[in-house]
C-alpha positions as CSV (number, residue, x, y, z in Angstrom):
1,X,66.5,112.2,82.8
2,X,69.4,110.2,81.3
3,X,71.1,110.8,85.1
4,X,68.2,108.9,86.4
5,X,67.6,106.7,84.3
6,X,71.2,105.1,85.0
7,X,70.4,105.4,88.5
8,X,67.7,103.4,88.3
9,X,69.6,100.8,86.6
10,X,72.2,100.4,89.1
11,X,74.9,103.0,86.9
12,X,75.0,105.3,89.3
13,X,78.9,105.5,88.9
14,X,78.5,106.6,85.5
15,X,79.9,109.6,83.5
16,X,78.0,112.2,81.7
17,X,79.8,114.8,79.5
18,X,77.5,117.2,78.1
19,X,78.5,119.4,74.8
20,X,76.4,122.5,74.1
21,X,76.3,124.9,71.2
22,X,79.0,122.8,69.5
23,X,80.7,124.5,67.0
24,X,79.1,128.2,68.0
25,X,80.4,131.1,70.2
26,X,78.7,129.6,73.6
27,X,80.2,126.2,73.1
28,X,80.9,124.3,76.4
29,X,81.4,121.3,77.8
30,X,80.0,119.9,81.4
31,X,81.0,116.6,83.3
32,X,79.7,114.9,86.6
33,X,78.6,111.7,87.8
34,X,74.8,110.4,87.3
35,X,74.8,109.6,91.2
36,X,75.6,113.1,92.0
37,X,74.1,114.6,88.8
38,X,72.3,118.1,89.9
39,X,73.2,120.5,87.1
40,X,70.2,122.3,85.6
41,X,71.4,124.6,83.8
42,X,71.5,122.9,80.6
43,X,70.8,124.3,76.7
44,X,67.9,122.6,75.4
45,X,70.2,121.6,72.1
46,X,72.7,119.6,73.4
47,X,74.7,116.4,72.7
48,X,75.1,113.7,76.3
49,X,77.8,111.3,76.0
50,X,77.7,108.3,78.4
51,X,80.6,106.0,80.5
52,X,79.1,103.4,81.7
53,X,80.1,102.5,84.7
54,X,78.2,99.4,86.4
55,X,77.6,99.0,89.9
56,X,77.6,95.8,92.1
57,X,73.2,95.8,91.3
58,X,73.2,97.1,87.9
59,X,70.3,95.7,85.7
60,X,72.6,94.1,83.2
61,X,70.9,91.3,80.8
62,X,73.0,88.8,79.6
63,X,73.3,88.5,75.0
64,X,72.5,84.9,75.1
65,X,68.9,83.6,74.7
66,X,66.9,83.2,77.4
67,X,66.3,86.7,79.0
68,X,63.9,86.5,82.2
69,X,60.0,86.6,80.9
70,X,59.5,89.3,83.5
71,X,62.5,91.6,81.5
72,X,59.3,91.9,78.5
73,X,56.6,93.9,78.8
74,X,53.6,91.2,77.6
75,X,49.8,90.6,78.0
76,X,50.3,86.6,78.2
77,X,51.6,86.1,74.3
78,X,55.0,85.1,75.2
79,X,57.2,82.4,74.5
80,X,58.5,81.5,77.6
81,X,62.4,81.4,78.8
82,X,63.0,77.8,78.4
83,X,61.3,77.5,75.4
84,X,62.2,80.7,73.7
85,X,66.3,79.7,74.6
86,X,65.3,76.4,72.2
87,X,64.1,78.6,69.6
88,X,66.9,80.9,69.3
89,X,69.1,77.3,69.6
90,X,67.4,76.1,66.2
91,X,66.8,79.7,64.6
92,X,71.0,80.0,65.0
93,X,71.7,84.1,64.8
94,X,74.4,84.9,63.2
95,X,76.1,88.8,62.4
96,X,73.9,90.7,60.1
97,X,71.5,88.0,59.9
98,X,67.8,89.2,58.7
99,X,65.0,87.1,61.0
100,X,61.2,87.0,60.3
101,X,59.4,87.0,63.5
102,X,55.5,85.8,62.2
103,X,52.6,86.3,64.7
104,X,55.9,88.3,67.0
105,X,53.3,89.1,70.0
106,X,55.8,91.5,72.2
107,X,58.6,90.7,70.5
108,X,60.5,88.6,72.5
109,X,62.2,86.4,70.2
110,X,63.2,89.1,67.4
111,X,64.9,91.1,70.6
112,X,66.4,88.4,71.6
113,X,68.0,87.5,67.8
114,X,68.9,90.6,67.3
115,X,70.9,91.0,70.7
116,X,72.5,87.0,69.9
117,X,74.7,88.6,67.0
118,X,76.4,91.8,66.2
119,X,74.6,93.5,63.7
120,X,71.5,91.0,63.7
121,X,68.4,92.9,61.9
122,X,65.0,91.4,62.5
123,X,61.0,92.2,61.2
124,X,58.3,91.3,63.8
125,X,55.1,91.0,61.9
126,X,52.2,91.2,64.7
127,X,48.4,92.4,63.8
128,X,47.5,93.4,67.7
129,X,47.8,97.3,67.6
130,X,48.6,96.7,72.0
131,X,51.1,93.9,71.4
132,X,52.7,96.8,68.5
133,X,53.3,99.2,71.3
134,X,54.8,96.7,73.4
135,X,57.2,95.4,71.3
136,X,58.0,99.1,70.7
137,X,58.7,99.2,74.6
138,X,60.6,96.2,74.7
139,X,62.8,97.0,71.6
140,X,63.8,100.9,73.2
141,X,64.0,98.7,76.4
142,X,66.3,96.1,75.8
143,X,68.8,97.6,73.1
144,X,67.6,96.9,69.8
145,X,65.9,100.0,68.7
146,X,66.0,99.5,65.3
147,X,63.5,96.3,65.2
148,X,61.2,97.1,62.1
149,X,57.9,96.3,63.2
150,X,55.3,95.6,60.7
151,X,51.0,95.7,61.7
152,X,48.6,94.0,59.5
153,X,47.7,90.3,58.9
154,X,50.7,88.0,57.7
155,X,51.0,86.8,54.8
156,X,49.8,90.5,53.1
157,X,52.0,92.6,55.3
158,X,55.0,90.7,53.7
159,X,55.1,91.8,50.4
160,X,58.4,93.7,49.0
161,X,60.4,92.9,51.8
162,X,64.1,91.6,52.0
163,X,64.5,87.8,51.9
164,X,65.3,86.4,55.3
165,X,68.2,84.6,56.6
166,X,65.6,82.4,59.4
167,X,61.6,82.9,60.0
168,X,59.8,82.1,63.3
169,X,56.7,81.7,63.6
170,X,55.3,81.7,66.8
171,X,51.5,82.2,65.8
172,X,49.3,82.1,63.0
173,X,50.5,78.7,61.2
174,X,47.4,77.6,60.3
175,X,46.7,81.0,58.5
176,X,46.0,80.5,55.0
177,X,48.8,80.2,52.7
178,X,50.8,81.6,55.5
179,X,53.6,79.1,55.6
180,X,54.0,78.9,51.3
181,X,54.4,82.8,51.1
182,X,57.8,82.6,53.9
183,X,58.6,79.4,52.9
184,X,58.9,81.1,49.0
185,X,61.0,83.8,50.7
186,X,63.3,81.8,52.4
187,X,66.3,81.3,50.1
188,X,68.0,77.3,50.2
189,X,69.7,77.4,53.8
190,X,67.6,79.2,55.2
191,X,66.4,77.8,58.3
192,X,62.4,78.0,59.5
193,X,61.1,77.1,63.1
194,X,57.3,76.9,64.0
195,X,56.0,76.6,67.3
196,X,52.8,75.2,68.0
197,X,50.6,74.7,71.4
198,X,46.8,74.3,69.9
199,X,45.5,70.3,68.0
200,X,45.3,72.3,65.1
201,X,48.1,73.9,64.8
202,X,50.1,71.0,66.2
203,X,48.2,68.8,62.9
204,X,49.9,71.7,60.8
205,X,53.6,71.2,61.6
206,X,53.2,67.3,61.6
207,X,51.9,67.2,58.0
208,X,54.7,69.8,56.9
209,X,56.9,67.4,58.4
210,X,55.9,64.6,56.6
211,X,56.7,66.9,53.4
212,X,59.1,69.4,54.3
213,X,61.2,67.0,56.8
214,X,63.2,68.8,59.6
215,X,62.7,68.0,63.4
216,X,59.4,67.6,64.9
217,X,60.0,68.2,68.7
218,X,57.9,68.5,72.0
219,X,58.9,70.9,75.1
220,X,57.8,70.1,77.9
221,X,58.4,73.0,80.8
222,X,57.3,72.9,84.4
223,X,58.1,75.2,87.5
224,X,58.5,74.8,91.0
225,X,55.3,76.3,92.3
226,X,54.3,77.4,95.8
227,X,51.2,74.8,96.7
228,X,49.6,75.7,100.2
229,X,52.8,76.0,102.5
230,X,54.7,73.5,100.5
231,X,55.9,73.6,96.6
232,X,54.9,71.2,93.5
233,X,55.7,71.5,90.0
234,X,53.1,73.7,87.4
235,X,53.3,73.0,84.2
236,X,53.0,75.0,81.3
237,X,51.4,74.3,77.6
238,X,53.7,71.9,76.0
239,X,54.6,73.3,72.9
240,X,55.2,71.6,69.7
241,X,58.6,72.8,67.4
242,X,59.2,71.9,64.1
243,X,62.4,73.1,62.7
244,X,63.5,73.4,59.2
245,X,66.8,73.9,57.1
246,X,65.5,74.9,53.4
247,X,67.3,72.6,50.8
């Protein structure tokens, strides 16, 4: 399985050394190449060390925001490349850096924080028992296993929980007492980012702005679009950001 899997990905070129029965009488120890990998014969308990070797089409994906929308699994809840590269820009990862990702939908900007820096830990709080299962995916997909993610409705699924470093929240601002409860967990530095795309929520972040101050900021994103058998621009929903340092 591991063989194909790094076929798949262009890693064909790899090497797998396989220890069995370590430490007992029928210890052993088997090597080949995932392209040529055709040994079956393996114990069930075993330990598979990899050296990854990339080939000229290996799916690598680049550490700095902006990964490709289509490298997420997602039903439509996504904050999109451009606009999710901003994001990461004003939510500023940094090593072992904790990040509260509010309303997280498949996950795409806690992945994304916790691949920016080494050591980066992130909570994405989402309510939608699909979106949970694909921000699951996306985590095992795209290297950051250990994303904690937390079901249930936002603010009460925050209780007892470490004290961030940064919170995002891409959804759910108008929520009720949503933003006081992570605004009381933020400790002074801390920096908060809101994205909005809906009147109502866009009315939210102005009037915290008004109080709070920070940056108050539209993005505006359109792409190049086949129209007939010529191409035009499509826009997307422009999406209000506030940003936030805590003082």
């Amino acid at each position: 399985t591991v063989a194909e899997i790094l076929r798949a990905r262009g890693f064909g070129g790899s090497k797998l050394i396989i220890f069995e029965h370590m430490g007992g009488g029928k210890e052993r120890q088997v090597e080949g190449i995932a392209q040529d990998w055709c040994t079956g014969d393996i114990a069930d308990f075993n330990t598979i060390a990899v050296e990854c070797v990339a080939g000229v089409n290996a799916d690598i994906q680049p550490k700095t925001p902006g990964l490709l929308d289509e490298a997420f699994v997602h039903d439509g809840q996504l904050t999109k490349r451009e606009v999710r590269a901003v994001t990461l820009s004003k939510l500023g990862p940094s090593p072992g850096a904790l990040l509260w990702d509010v309303g997280a939908g498949c996950g795409s900007v806690s992945i994304e924080w916790m691949r920016a820096a080494k050591n980066a830990q992130a909570v994405a709080f989402e309510r939608n028992e699909k979106r949970l299962q694909m921000i699951a995916d996306n985590a095992l997909a795209l290297g950051t296993p250990f994303l904690k993610i937390i079901p249930g409705l936002a603010p009460v699924s925050m209780e007892n929980l470490s004290s961030p470093d940064a919170i995002f929240i891409g959804g759910g601002i108008i929520a009720e007492n949503l933003f006081e409860v992570c605004w009381k967990a933020l400790p002074v530095h801390g920096r908060l980012v809101a994205n909005a795309v809906t009147l109502e929520a866009e009315e939210k972040l102005s009037n915290l702005s008004r109080n709070y101050g920070g940056d108050l900021v539209q993005i505006g994103i359109s792409r190049a679009q086949p129209v007939g058998s010529f191409r035009g621009w499509q826009p997307f929903r422009t999406v209000t950001q506030w940003s936030v340092r805590k003082t």
